[in-house]
N, C-alpha and C positions, 0 to 999 in steps of 0.2 A: 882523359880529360872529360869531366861532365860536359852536359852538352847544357846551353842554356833552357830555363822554364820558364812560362808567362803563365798565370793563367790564364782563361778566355773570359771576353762580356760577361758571357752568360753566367762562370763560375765567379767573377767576379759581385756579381749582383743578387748571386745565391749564395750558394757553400758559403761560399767566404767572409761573405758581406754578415750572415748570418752566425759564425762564427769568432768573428770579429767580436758582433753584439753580446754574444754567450760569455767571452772572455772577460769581457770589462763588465758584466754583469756579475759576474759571477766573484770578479774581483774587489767590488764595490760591496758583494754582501760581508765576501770576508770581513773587508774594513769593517763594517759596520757591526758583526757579531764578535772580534775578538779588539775591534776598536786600536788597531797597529796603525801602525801610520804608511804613506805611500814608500819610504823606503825597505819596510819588510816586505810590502808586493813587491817591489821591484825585486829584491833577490831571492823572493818564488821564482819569480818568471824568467829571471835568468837562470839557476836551477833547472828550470823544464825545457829553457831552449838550450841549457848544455844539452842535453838528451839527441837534440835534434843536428848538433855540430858534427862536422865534418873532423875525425882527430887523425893525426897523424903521427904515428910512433917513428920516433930517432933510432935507427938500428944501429948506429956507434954509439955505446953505452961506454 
């Protein structure tokens, strides 16, 4: 079983915080140079946070 993660203040007011700002910047220009609307970012970003999902294969096939 994973064990829980927090990040910390410190990464929370950094890294993060800064990351954060990158993401929605960055997602804002999209919009703005290919002029999509909020629901083609949203299934970028879902997309990228498949990537990051936990998957689990059924072995009775």
């Amino acid at each position: 079983m994973n064990k829980p993660y927090a990040f910390s203040i410190e990464q929370m007011n950094g890294i993060v915080e800064d990351t954060y700002a990158k993401i929605i910047n960055e997602c804002e220009n999209l919009k703005k140079n290919t002029n999509c609307p909020n629901e083609q970012v949203l299934a970028l970003l879902s997309v990228i946070a498949s990537n990051y999902a936990i998957t689990t294969e059924n072995s009775k096939n």
